[in-house]
C-alpha positions in Angstrom: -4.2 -20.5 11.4 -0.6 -19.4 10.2 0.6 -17.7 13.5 1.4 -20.6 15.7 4.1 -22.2 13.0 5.2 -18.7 12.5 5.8 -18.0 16.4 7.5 -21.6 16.0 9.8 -20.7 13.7 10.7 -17.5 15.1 11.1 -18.7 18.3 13.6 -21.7 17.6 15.6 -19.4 14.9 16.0 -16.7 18.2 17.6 -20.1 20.1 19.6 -21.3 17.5 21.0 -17.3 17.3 21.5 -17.2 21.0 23.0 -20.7 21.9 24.9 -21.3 18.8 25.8 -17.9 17.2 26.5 -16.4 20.4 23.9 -13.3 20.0 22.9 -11.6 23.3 18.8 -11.3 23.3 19.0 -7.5 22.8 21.1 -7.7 19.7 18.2 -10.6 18.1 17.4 -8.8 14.7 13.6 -8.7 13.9 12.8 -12.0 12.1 10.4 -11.4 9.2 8.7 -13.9 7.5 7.7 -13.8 3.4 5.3 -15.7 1.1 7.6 -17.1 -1.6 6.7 -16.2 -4.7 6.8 -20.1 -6.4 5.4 -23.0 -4.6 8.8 -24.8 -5.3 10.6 -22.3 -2.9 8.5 -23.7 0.2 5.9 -21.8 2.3 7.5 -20.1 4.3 11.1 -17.9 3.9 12.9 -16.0 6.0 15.7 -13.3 5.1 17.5 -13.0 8.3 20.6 -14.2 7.0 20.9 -11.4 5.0 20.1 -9.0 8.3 23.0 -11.3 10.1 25.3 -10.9 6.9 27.2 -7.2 8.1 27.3 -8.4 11.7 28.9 -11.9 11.4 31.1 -10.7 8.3 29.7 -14.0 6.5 28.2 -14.1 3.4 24.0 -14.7 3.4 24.5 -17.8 2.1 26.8 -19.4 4.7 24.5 -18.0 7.4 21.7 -19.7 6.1 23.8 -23.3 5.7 24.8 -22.7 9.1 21.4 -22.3 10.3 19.9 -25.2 8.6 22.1 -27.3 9.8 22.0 -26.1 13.6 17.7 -25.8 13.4 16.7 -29.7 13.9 13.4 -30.4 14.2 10.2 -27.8 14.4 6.6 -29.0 14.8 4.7 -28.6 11.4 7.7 -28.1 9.4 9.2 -31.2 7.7 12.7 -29.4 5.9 14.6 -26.3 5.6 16.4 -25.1 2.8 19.0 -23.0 2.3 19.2 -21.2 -1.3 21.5 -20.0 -3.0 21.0 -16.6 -2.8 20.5 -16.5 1.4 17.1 -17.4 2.4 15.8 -19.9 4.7 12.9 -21.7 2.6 10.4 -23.8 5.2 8.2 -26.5 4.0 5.0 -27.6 6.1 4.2 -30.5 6.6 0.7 -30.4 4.3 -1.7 -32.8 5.8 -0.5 -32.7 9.2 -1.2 -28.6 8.5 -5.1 -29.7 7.0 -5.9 -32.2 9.1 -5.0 -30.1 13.1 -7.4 -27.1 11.5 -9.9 -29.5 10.8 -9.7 -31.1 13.8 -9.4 -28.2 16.0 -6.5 -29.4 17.8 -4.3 -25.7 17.0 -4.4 -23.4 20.4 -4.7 -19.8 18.9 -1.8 -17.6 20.3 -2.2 -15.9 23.3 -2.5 -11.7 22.4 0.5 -9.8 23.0 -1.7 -7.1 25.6 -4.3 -8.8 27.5 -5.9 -5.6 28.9 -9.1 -4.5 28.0 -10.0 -2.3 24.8 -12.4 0.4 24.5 -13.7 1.0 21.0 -16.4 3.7 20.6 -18.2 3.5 17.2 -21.3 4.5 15.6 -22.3 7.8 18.0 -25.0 9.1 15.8 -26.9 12.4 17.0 -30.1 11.4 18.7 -32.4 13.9 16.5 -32.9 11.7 13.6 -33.2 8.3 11.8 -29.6 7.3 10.8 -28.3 7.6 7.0 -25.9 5.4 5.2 -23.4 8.4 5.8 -23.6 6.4 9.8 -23.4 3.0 8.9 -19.9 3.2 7.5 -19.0 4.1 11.3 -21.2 1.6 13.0 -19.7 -1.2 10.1 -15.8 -0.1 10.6 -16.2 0.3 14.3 -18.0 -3.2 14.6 -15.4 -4.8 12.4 -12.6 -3.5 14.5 -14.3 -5.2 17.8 -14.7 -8.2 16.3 -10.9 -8.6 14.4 -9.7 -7.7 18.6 -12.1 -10.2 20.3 -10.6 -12.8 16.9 -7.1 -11.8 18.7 -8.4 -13.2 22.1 -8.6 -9.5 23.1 -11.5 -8.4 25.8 -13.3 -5.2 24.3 -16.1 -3.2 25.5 -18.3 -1.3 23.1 -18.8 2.4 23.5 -21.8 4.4 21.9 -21.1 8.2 22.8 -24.9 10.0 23.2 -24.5 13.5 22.6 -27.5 14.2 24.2 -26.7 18.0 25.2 -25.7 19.1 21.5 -26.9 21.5 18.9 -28.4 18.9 17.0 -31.4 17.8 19.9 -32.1 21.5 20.7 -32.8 21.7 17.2 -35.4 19.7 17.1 -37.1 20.8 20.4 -36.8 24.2 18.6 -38.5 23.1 15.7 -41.4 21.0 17.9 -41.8 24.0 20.3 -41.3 26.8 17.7 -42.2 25.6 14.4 -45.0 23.1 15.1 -46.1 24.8 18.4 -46.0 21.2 20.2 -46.5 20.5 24.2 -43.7 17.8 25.5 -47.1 15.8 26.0 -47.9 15.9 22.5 -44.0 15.0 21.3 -44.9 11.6 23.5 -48.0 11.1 21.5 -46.4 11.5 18.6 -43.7 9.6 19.2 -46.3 6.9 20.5 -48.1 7.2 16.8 -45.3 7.5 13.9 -42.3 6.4 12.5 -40.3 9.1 15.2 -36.7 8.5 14.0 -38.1 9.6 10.3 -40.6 12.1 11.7 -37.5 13.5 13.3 -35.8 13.4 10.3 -38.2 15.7 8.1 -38.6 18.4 11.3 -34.7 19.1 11.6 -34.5 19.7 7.8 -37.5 22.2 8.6 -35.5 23.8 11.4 -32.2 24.0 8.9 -34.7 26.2 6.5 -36.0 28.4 9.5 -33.0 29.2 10.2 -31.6 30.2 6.8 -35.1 32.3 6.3 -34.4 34.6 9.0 -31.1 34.1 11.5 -32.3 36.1 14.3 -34.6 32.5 14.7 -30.9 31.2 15.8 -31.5 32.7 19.1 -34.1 30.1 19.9 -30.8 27.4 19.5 -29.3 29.4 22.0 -32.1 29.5 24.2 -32.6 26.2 23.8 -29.2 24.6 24.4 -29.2 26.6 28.1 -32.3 25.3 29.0 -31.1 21.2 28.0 -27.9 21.7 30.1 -29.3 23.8 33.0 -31.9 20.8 33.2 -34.7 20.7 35.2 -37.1 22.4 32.8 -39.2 21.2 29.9 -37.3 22.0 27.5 -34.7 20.0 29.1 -37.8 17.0 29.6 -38.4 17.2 25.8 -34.4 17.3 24.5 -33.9 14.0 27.2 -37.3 12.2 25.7 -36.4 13.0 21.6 -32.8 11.4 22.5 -33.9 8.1 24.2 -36.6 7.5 21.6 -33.9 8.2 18.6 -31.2 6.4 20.1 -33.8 3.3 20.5 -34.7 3.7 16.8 -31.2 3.5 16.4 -30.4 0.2 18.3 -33.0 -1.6 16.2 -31.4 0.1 12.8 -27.6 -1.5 14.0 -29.2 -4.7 15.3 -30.3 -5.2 12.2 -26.9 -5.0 10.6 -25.5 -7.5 13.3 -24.1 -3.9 15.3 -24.5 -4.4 19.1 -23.0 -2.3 21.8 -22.0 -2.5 25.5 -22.7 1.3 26.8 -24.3 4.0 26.1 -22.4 7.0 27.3 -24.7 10.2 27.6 -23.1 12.8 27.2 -24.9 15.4 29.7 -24.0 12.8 32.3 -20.4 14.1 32.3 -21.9 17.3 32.8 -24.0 16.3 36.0 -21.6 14.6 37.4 -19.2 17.0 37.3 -17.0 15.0 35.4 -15.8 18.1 33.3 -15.5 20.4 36.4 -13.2 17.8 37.7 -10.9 17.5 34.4 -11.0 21.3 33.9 -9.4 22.0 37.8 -6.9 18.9 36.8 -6.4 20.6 33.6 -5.1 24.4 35.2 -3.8 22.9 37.7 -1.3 21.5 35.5 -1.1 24.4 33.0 -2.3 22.6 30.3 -5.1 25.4 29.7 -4.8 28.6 30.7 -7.1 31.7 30.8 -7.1 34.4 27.7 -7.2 37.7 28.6 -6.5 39.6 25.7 -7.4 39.5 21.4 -10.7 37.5 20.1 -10.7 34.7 22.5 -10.1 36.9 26.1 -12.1 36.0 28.4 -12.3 32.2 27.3 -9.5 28.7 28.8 -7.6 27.9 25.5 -5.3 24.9 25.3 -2.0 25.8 22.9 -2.2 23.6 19.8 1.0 21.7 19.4 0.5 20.7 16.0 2.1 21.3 12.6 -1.7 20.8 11.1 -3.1 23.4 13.8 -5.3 26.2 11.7 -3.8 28.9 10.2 -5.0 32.7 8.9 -6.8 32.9 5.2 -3.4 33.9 4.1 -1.5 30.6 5.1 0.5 32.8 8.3 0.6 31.1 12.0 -1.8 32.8 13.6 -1.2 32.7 17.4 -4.4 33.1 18.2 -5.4 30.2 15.6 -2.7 27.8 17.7 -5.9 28.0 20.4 -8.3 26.0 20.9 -11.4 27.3 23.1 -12.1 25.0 25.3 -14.4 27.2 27.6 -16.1 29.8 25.9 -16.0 33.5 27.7 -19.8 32.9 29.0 -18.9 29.7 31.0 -20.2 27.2 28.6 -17.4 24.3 27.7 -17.5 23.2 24.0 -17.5 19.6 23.4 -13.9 18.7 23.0 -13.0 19.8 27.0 -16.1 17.1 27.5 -14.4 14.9 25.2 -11.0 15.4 26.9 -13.0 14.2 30.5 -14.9 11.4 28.6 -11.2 10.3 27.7 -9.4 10.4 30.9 -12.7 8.4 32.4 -12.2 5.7 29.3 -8.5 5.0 30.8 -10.0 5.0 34.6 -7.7 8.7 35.1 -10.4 10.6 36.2 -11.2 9.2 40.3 -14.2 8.9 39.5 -17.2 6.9 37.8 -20.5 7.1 36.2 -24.1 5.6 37.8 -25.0 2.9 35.2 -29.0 1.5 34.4 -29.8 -1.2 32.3 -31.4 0.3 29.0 -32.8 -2.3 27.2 -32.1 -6.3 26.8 -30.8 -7.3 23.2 -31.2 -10.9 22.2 -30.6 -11.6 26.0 -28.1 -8.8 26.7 -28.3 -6.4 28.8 -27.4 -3.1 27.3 -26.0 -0.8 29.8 -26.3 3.2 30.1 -24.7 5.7 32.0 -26.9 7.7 34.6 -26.8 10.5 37.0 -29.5 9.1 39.0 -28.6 6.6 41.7 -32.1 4.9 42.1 -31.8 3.6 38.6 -28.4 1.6 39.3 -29.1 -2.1 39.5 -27.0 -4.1 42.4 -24.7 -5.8 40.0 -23.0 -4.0 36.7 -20.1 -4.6 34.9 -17.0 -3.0 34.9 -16.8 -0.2 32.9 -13.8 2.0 31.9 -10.3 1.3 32.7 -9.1 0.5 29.2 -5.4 -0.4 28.4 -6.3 1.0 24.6 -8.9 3.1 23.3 -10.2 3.4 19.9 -12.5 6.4 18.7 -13.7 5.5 15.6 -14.7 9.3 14.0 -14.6 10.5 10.9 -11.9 12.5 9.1 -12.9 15.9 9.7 -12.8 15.0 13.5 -8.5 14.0 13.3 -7.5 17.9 14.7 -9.4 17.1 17.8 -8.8 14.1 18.2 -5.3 15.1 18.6 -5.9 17.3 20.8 -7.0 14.3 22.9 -3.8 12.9 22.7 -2.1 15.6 23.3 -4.4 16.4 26.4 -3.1 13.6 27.9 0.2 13.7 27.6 0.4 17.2 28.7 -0.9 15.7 32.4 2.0 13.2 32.1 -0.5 10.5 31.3 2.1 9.5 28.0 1.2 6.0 28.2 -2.3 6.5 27.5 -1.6 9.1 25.5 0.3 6.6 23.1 -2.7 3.8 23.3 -5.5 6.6 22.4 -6.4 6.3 18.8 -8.4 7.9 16.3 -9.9 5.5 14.2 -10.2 7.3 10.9 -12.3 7.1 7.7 -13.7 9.2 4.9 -17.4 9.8 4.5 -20.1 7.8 2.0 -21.7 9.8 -0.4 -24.2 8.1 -3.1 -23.1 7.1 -6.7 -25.3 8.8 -9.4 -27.2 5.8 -10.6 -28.2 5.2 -6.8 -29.2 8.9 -6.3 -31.3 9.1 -8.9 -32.9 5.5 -8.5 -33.8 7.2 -4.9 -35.1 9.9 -6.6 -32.7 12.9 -5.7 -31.8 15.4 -8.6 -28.2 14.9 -10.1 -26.3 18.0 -10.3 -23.9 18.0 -12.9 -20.7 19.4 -10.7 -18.3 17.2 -11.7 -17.9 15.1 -9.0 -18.4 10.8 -9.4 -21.0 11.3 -6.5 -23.4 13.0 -4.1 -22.7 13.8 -0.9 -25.5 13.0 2.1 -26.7 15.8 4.5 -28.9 15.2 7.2 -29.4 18.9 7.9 -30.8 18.9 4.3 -32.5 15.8 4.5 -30.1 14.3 1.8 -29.4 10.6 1.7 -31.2 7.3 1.8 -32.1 6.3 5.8 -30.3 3.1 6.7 -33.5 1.5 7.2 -34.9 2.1 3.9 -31.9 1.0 1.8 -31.9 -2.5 4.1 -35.3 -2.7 3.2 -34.6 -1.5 -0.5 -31.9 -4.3 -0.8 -33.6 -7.2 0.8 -36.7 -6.6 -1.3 -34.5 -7.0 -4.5 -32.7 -9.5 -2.8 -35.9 -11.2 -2.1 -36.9 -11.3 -5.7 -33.6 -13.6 -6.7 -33.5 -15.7 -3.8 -37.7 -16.7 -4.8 -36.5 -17.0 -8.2 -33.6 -19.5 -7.4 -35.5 -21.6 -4.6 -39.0 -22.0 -5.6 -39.6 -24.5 -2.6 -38.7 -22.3 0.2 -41.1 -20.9 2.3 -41.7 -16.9 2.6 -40.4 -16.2 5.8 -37.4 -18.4 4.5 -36.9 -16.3 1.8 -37.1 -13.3 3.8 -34.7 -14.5 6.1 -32.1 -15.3 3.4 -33.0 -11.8 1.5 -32.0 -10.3 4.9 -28.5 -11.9 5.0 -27.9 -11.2 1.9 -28.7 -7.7 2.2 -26.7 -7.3 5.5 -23.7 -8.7 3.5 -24.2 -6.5 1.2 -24.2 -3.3 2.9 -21.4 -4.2 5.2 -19.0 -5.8 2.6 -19.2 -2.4 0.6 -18.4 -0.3 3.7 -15.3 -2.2 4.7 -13.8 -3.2 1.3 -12.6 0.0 0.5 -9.5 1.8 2.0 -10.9 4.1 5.1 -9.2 7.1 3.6 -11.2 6.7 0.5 -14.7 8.7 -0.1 -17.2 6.0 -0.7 -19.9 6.5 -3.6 -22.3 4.1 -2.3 -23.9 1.6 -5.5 -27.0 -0.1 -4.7 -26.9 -2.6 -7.8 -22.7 -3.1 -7.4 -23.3 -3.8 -3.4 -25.7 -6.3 -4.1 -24.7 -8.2 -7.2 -23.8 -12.2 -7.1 -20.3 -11.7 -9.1 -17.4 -9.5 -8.3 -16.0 -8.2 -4.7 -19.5 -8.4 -3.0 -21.1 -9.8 0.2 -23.3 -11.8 -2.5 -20.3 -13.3 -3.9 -18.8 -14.2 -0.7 -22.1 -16.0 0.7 -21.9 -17.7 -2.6 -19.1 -19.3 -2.1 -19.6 -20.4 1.1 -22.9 -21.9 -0.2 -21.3 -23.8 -2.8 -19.2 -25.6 -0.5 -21.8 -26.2 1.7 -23.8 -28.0 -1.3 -20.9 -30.2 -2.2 -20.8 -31.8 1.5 -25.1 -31.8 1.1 -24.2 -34.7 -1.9 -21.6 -36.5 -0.3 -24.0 -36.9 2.9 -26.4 -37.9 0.0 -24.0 -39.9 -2.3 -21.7 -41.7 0.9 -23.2 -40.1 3.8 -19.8 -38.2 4.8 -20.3 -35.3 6.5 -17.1 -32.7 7.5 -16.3 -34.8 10.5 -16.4 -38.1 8.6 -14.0 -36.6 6.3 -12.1 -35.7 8.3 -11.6 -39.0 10.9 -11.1 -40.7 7.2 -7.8 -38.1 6.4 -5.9 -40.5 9.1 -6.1 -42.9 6.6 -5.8 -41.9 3.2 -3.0 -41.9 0.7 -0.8 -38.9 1.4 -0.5 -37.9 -2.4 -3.2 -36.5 -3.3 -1.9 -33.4 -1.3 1.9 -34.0 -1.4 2.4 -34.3 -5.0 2.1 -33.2 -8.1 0.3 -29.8 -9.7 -2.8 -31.0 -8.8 -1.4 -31.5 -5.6 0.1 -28.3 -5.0 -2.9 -26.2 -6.0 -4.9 -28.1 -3.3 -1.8 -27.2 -0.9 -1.7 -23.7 -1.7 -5.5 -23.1 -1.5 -5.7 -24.8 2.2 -2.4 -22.6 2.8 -4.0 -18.8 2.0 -7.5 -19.9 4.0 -4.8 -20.6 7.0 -3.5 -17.4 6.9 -7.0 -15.2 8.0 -5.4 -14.8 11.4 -1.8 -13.5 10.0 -4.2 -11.1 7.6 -6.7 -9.9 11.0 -2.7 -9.1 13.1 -2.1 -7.0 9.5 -5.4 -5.6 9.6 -5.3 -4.3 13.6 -2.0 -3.7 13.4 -2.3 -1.0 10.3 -5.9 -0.1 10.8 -7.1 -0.8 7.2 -9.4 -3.3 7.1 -10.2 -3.3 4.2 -7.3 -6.4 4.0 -10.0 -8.7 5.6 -12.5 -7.9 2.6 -9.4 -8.5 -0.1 -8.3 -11.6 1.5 -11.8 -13.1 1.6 -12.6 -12.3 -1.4 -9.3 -13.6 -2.5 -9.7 -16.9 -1.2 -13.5 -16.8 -2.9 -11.8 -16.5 -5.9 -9.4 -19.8 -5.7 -11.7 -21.7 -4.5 -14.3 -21.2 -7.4 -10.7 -21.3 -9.7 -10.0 -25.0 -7.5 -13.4 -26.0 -8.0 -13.7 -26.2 -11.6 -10.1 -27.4 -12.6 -10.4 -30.0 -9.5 -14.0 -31.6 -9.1 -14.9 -33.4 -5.8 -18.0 -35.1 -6.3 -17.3 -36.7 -10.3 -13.8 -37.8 -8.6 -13.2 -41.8 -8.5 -10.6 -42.0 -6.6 -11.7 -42.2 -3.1 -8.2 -40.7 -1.4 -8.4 -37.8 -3.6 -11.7 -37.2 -3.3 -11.3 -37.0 0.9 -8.4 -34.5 0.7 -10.0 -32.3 -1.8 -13.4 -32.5 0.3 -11.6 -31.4 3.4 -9.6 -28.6 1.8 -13.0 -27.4 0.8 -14.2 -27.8 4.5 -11.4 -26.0 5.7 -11.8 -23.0 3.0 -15.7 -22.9 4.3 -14.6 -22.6 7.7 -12.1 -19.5 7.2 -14.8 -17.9 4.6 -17.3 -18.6 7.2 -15.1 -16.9 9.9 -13.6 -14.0 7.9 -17.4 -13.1 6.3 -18.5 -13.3 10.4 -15.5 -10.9 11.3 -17.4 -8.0 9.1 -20.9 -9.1 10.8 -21.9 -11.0 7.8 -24.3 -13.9 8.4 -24.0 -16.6 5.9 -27.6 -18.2 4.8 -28.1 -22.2 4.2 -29.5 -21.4 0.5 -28.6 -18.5 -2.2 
């Protein structure tokens, strides 16, 4: 960890400006610390002088003198330089640096905000088996919880269950209509098959039945009245396909290391009048008002206050496209105005809360759900709701309502919470040719590098068959290069690697980049993969398997032995240096996860770690461990490789990655 001498330095340079150049806290300039670009310029440098320069009417270089000789002593950091041209370069102190990481002796800093975070990921439709268009959700989403939680932060996972949508009534449609099936006979069947796939096939059906003739579209309607009036079996069936799909769906995420705290069902806000509630706050306050004349009388619009809000064919501001519907004229409230009540709940604005039931236990968890129905709560439940911060994580096509969240909120005064409400964003995956045709999906030659998934056409590979697909293969290599392990070992190691795979390829790429999904690039051994990354950490792991062998050091003999050993080895010299720099960049995963939360783009994470990979296998070759004679050496190389381990280890757990014994 890098932030605890960086939080060092800033704070004694804020003392030294206060106390000895007379600067009043609110006049402290912001003090920004660089990576110099040779190792001869220290580790650490920082420009302020050159922010001070205008103010004190002193050069940059006098400033810096000046504060170099008023700094004294700082824990971890044995001189500071001036240079010439202004900056203040800091040199750690090396194996004091290796030796507290090792040791475990460095307190993480305390995060900035200590209230709780709500981050809701993944929210696929209950009506079908989940596609690798989900997972990049469910992978970013996941990776965001885990970077907070890194931070210290306390976060509580949020799956969204639109329960009451289009998307479940169109399967009930195509089971009641199409099939001619009995809410009894959906349970056998769900009892008997595969559901989540069987599901799958049926709403691709309904898509077509629709297309064939569109006065079938009525049955939607029909169909969506009946799930939201409740109390009918139409209502039984839409409430039974959901729970079944959203269980299929647990078991898909659990197997990519993707766990949740609550489930938040969606016709619950309407049963609990959770939306009648926000919509009486809502006029109350004149943030909606009623239509009564053009296309949209008769129905509560909100005014868009947006320069992205629609516009006409013809690119003119449309008033009436500055409106957003958010009750239609028959009474029925479209999914943003439940969003919006969802939202004010999240931040506890709403004075009210939902019933909660356990769902289901997860490796010893209990995974909670909301309920309308107050014999199912259990005497004890968490607290839910109440967030300082929430994160929706939803795709791009979602960004103009999700603004209209924010500005929901602020509109009813709420501006805090307004400010701390953020859309996570990303772009969708689509499927690379190679990959679509190895699926066996016909290419069209349209000019585009890819093709795009659609689950109403039944498009794309299920997330379940491409982790099956990719452990198989995985399987294969893993048997090839450990003939002695067992089958379940194999299969165990296949699965890891496969995981890696698939979640390494979802975060490693900017979120505002379309992903064409690679089977054979996700899973390959070389390059920016998973693979690679579990490779490396296996590596190390087999150099401290021979010195238990060789001397019978293990990582904690190594490092009680560092107290000892010649300080040269890491002080001196090229070869010294390298070693430095290489234990250096694995200290600085928490400085890259405060990048990566504060900016959103994860991706950093996946280049870092893969960055660090890289030296190490680059510090490997040029500095060997094990054909090493000299016994000082040997121990400071052999903990720097400990210490790069333990930050691979970490950073490849940050995006859910497992890392298996043998690759």
């Amino acid at each position: 960890m890098i932030l605890p001498i960086h939080a060092a330095i800033r704070a004694r340079l804020h003392e030294i400006l206060t106390t000895t150049f007379g600067l009043a806290p609110a006049d402290l300039p912001a003090i920004a610390l660089e990576l110099p670009p040779k190792r001869a310029f220290g580790d650490v440098a920082v420009p302020v002088a050159f922010e001070l320069a205008k103010r004190l009417k002193k050069a940059p270089r006098a400033i810096a003198q000046e504060l170099v000789a008023a700094l004294g002593p700082i824990a971890g950091v044995t001189r500071v330089d001036a240079a010439p041209n202004g900056y203040l370069n800091f040199f750690l102190d090396r194996a004091t640096f290796l030796r507290a990481r090792l040791e475990g002796t460095v307190a993480p800093l305390a995060p900035s905000d200590a209230g709780k975070v709500i981050v809701e990921h993944t929210a696929i439709n209950p009506n079908k088996a989940a596609h690798i268009g989900h997972l990049r959700n469910a992978a970013l989403g996941d990776t965001l919880v885990r970077l907070l939680r890194f931070q210290g932060r306390p976060v509580e996972v949020q799956n969204y269950i639109d329960d009451t949508g289009v998307q479940v009534a169109d399967v009930v449609v195509g089971f009641r209509e199409i099939e001619g099936k009995t809410l009894a006979d959906v349970k056998q069947l769900a009892d008997s098959t595969r559901f989540d796939y069987t599901c799958w096939d049926l709403y691709a059906r309904v898509g077509e039945w629709y297309e064939a003739d569109k006065a079938n579209l009525a049955k939607r309607g029909e169909a969506l009245h009946a799930i939201e009036e409740g109390g009918n079996e139409t209502a039984e069936m839409g409430a039974f396909i959901a729970d079944r799909i959203v269980r299929c769906h647990l078991k898909t995420m659990a197997r990519l290391n993707v766990d949740y705290d609550l489930l938040t069902w969606e016709g619950d806000i309407l049963r609990l009048k959770f939306w009648s509630t926000t919509f009486e706050d809502l006029k109350r306050r004149k943030a909606i008002f009623l239509q009564t004349e053009g296309k949209l009388a008769g129905c509560w619009v909100m005014t868009i206050e947006d320069d992205d809000a629609p516009v006409t064919p013809e690119g003119e501001d449309d008033p009436e496209q500055r409106e957003k519907v958010i009750v239609r004229s028959n009474g029925v409230v479209t999914y943003i105005g439940k969003d919006i009540a969802n939202q004010f709940w999240k931040f506890g604005l709403l004075g009210m809360d939902f019933r909660y039931r356990a769902f289901t236990e997860i490796d010893g968890r209990t995974l909670f759900a909301t309920t309308s129905d107050a014999s199912l709560a259990p005497a004890h439940v968490p607290p839910f709701g109440k967030a300082s911060a929430v994160y929706n994580v939803i795709d791009t096509r979602q960004a103009y309502l999700q603004k209209l969240l924010k500005q929901a909120l602020a509109t009813m005064g709420f501006q805090n919470e307004a400010a701390h409400s953020t859309h996570f964003a990303y772009e969708m995956v689509a499927l690379s040719h190679a990959t679509a045709r190895e699926l066996g999906y016909t290419v069209d030659p349209d000019g585009k590098p890819f093709v795009e998934v659609s689950g109403r056409k039944g498009l794309g590979v299920k997330a379940d068959d491409l982790i099956d697909r990719l452990t198989n293969t995985a399987q294969a290599e893993v048997a090839k290069r450990n003939p002695a392990l067992s089958a379940d070992e194999s299969r165990a190691t296949a699965e890891a690697i496969a995981v890696a795979a698939v979640r390494y390829f979802l975060v490693k790429f900017t979120r505002n980049k379309v992903i064409a999904f690679d089977i054979d690039e996700a899973l390959s051994f070389e390059g920016e993969t998973g693979p690679y990354l579990q490779y490396a950490v296996a590596r190390a792991g087999n150099i401290f398997g021979k010195l238990r062998e060789r001397e019978g050091l293990d990582e904690a003999a190594v490092t009680a032995a560092l107290a000892t050993a010649d300080l040269a080895a890491i002080n001196t010299g090229e070869d010294g240096d390298e070693l430095w720099g290489l234990v250096l960049e694995a200290g600085r995963l928490d400085d890259v996860v405060d990048q990566a939360v504060r900016s959103l783009e994860l991706s950093v994470v996946a280049k870092f770690a893969f960055s660090l990979a890289q030296s190490f296998s680059a510090f490997y070759h040029r500095q060997p461990i094990l054909k090493e004679e000299r016994r000082d050496v040997r121990l400071w190389r052999a903990a720097a490789v400990a210490y790069v381990r333990r930050q691979l280890t970490q950073a490849l757990d940050l995006m859910g990655c497992d890392v298996p014994a043998r690759m």
